[in-house]
C-alpha positions in Angstrom: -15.5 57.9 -16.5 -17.9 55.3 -15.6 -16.3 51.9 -14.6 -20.0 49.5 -15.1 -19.7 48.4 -19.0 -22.7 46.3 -21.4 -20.8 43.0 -22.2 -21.0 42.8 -26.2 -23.2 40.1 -27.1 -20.2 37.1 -27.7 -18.8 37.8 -24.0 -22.6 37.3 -22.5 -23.2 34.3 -24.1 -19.6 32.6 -23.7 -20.5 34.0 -19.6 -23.8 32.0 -20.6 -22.9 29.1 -22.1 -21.1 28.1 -19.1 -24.3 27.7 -17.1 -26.3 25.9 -20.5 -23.2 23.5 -21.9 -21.5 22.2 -18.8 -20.6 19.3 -21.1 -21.1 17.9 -24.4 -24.4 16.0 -23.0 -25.6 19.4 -22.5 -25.7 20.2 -26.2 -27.1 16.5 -26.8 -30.2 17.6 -24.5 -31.1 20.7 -25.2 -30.8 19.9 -29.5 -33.2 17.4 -28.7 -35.4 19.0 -26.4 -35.7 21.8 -29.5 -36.7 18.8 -31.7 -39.0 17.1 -29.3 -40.4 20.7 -28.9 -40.9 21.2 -32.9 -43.1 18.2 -32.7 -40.6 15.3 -34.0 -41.5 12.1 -34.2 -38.4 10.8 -35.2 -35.1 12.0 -33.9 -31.7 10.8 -35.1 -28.3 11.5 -32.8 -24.5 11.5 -34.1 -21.4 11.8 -32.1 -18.0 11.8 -32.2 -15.7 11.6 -29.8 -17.9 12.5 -26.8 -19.2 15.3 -28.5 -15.9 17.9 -28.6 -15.7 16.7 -32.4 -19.1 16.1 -33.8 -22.6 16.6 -32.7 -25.3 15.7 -35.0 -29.1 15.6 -34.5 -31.6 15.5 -37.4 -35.7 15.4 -36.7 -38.5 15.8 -38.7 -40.5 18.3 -37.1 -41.6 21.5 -38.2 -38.8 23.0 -39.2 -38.0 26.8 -39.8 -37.7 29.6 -42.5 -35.4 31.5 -43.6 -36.1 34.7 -40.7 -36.6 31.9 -38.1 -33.6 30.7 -38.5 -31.2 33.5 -38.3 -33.6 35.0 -35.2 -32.4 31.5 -33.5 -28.9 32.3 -32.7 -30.1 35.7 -30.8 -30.1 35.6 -27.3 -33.4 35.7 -25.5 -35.0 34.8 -29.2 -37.9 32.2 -28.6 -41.0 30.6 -30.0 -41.9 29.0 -27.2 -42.7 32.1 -24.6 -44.6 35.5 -26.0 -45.7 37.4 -22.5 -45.5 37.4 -19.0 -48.9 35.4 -19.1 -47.3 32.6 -20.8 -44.9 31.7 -18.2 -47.5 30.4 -16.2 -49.0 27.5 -19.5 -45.1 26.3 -20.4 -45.9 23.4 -22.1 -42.1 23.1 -23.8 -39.6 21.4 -22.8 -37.3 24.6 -23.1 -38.3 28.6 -23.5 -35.6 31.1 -22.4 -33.7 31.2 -26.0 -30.3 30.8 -24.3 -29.1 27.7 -25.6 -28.3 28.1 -29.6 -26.4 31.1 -28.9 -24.7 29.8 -25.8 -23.7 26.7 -28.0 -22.7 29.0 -31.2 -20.0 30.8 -29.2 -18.3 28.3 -27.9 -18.2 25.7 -31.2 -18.9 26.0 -35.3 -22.5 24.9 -36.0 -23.8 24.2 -39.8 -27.6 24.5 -39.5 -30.2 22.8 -42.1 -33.7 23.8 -41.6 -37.1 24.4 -44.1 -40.5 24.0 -43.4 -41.4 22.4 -46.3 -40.8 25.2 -48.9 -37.0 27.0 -49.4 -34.3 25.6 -47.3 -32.2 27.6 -45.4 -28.3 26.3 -44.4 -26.5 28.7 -42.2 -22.7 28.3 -40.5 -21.7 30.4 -37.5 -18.0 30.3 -36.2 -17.9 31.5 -32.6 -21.4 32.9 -32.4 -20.7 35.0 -35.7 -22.9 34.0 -39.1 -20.6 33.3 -42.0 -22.5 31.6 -44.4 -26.5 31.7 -45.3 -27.5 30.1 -48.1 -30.8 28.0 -49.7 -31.0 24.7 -48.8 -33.3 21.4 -49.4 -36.8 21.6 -48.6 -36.9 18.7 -46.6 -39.1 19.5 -43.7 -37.1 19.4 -40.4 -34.0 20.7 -39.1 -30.6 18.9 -39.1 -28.0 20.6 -36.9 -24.1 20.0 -36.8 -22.4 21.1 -33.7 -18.4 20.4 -34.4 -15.1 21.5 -32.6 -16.9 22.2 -29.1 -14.3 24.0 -26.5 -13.3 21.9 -24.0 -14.0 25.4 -21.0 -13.4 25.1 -17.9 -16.0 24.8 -15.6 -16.5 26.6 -12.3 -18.8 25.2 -10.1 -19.6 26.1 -6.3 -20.2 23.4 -4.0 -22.0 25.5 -1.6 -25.3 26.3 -4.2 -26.1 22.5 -4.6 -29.4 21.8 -4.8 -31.3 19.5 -3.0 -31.5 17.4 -5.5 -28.0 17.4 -6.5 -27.3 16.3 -2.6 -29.8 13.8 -2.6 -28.4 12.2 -5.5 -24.8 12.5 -3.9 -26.1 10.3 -0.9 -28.1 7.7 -3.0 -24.8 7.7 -5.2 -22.4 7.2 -1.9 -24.6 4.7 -0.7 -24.8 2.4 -4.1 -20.5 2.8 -3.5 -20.2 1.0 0.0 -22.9 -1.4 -1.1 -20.7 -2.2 -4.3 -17.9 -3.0 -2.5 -19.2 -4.9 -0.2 -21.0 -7.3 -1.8 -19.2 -10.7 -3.5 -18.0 -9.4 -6.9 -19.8 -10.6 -10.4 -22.9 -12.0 -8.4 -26.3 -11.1 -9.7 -26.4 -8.7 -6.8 -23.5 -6.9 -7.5 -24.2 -6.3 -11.4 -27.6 -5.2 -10.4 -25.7 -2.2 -8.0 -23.7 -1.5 -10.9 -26.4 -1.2 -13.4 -28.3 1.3 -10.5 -25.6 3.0 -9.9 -24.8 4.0 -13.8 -27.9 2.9 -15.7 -27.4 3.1 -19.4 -24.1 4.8 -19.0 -22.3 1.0 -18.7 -22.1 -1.1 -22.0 -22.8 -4.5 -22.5 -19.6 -6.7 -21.8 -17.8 -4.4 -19.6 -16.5 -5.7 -16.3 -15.5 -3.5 -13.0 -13.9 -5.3 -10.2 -13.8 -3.6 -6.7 -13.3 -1.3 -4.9 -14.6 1.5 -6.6 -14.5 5.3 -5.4 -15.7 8.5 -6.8 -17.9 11.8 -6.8 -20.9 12.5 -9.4 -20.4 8.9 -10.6 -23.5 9.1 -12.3 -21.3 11.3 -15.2 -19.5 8.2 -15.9 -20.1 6.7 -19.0 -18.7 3.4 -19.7 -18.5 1.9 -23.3 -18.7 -1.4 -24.3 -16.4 -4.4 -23.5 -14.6 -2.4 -21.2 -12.2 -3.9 -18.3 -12.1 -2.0 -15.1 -9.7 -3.3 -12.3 -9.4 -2.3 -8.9 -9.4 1.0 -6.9 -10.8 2.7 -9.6 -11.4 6.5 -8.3 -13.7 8.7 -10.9 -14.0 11.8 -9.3 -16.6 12.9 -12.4 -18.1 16.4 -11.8 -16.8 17.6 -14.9 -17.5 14.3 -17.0 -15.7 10.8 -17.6 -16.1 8.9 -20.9 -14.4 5.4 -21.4 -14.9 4.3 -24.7 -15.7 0.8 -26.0 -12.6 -1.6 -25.6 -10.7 0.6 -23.5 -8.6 -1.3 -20.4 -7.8 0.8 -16.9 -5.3 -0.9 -14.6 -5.6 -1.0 -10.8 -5.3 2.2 -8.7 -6.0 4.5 -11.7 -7.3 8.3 -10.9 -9.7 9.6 -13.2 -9.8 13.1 -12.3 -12.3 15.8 -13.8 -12.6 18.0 -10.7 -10.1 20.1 -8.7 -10.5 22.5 -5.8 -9.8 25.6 -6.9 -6.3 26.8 -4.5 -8.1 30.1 -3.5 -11.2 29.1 -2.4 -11.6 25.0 -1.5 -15.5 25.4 -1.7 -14.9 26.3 -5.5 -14.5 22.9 -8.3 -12.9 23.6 -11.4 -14.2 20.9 -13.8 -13.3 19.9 -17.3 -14.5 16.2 -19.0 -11.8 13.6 -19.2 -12.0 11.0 -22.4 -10.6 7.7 -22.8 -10.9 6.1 -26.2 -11.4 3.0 -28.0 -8.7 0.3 -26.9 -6.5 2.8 -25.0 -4.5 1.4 -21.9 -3.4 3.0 -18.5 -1.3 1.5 -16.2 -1.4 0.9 -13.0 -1.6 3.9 -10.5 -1.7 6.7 -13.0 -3.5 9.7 -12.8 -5.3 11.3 -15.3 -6.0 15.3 -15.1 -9.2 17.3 -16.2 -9.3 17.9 -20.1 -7.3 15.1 -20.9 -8.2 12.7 -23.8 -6.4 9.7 -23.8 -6.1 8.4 -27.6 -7.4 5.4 -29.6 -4.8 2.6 -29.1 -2.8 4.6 -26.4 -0.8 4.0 -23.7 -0.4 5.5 -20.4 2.3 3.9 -18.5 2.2 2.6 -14.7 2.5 5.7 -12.3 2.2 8.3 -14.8 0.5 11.7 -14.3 -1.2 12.5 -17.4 -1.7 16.9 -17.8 -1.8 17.0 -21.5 -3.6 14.8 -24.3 -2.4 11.4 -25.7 -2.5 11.1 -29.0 -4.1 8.0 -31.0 -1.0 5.3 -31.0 0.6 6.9 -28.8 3.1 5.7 -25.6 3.2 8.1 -22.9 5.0 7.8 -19.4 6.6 9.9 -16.5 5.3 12.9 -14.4 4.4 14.8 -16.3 3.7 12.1 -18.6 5.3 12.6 -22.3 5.0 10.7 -25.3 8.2 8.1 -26.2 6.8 6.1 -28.6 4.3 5.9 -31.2 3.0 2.5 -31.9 2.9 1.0 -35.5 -1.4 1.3 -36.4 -1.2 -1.2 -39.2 -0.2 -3.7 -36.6 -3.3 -3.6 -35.1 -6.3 -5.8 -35.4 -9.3 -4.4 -34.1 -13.1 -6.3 -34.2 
């Protein structure tokens, strides 16, 4: 009996999806490479919650039919690639017809699309279609990506590209510059806004020292107070959300060595939400989303989500309170 089986079509493109959505950004690029590629010229981007709730991107380029449409979510399906020939005059910003299908499997999508004629809608749940129906006849495509699994991710250490160990070094390098170099000087903001670009908002404040890996998968909202001894080790992602206070000596924590092989990261995104609160010298685990208004307290080891308005302390942390939301006053 032969022991080498076809993986159905849902198993290859979970396997697949793990190379094309390492995180919710993922999705974010490759929706709007598809847009930039159907000749958009205006491109609108909604999301929620870092992504593991809502996606969102609407353009006003060409659009598909009703055939198009449904072909989309096939693996290997593309417009953008039609013989070996071609691969030599890419001109797109994307052409191997991974990425829909990658995406579908692992989230429900609700996809709106015409070319100017019939509208199509289609849903798919877990890379299966189970709704197709006529639409609006606006021309463009508007695509909802919602309930994204939060997978793990398995990366090796030991296949980094050059580029990834370039940006490693430049990243280490901006680090011991940071902190040493006078705190809230012109200098030291201008490190900062080198070392995460657009990924800090406006208002937010990080004192030194500050310690990490992949630091450049840090986003940082707005208004955001960051004290002391801060250590983001951010392969798998880190989102702070707007408002949102961390304590001195707090782990951030997206990335573990595998036990079995130490060459091996494990990585899933860690989210902190609007106005949430950790104490001093907790830790926070990968997966983790620490709620709106939420409390980790001092020294706590976080394994298992917060929820909104919610006090959590201890190791393993566990929730003892729940806060009263009408009592809160919020800008």
């Amino acid at each position: 009996m032969s022991k080498i089986k076809v993986m159905d079509d849902i198993l290859a493109n979970k396997i697949a999806a793990g190379e094309v959505v390492e995180k919710c950004v993922s999705v974010v690029k490759e929706l709007t490479e598809n847009s930039v590629d159907a000749g958009s010229d205006e491109i609108k981007i909604e999301v929620k919650e870092a992504g593991t709730k809502l996606i969102r991107v609407i353009d006003n380029g060409c659009g598909m039919d009703h055939d198009d449409a449904i072909l989309a979510f096939q693996r290997h399906a593309t417009s953008k690639l039609l013989d070996e020939i071609g691969l030599f005059r890419i001109s797109s910003l994307g052409f191997r017809g991974e990425a829909l299908p990658s995406i579908a499997s692992v989230s429900e999508i609700t996809l709106k699309t015409s070319t100017g004629d019939v509208g199509t809608k289609i849903e798919i749940k877990g890379g299966k279609l189970v709704s197709d129906e006529a639409s609006d006849a606006r021309r463009g495509t508007e695509i909802e990506v919602r309930k994204m699994e939060c997978k793990e991710i398995r990366v090796d250490v030991r296949t980094a590209s050059i580029k990834e160990s370039t940006e490693w070094q430049r990243q280490t390098k901006i680090l011991f510059q940071i902190n040493h170099t006078m705190p809230f000087t012109d200098e030291y903001n201008h490190l900062l806004k080198e070392l995460f670009g657009n990924n800090l908002g406006d208002g937010s404040m990080i004192s030194p020292p500050l310690n990490g890996a992949c630091v450049g998968s840090v986003k940082i909202g707005r208004n955001v107070l960051i004290n002391s001894n801060l250590l983001a080790m951010a392969r798998g992602g880190i989102t702070i959300e707007d408002n949102a206070m961390i304590a001195a000596n707090v782990q951030l924590i997206s990335n573990n060595h595998d036990p079995y092989d130490l060459c091996t990261l494990t990585c899933k995104p860690v989210l902190i939400r609007e106005y949430a609160w950790v104490g001093a010298g907790a830790t926070i685990l990968p997966g983790v989303c620490i709620g709106r208004h939420a409390i980790v307290g001092a020294g706590s080891v976080v394994t298992k989500d917060v929820p909104d308005y919610a006090v959590a302390v201890g190791n393993p942390a566990k929730v003892i309170k729940m806060l009263d939301k009408e009592k809160f006053q919020e800008d």
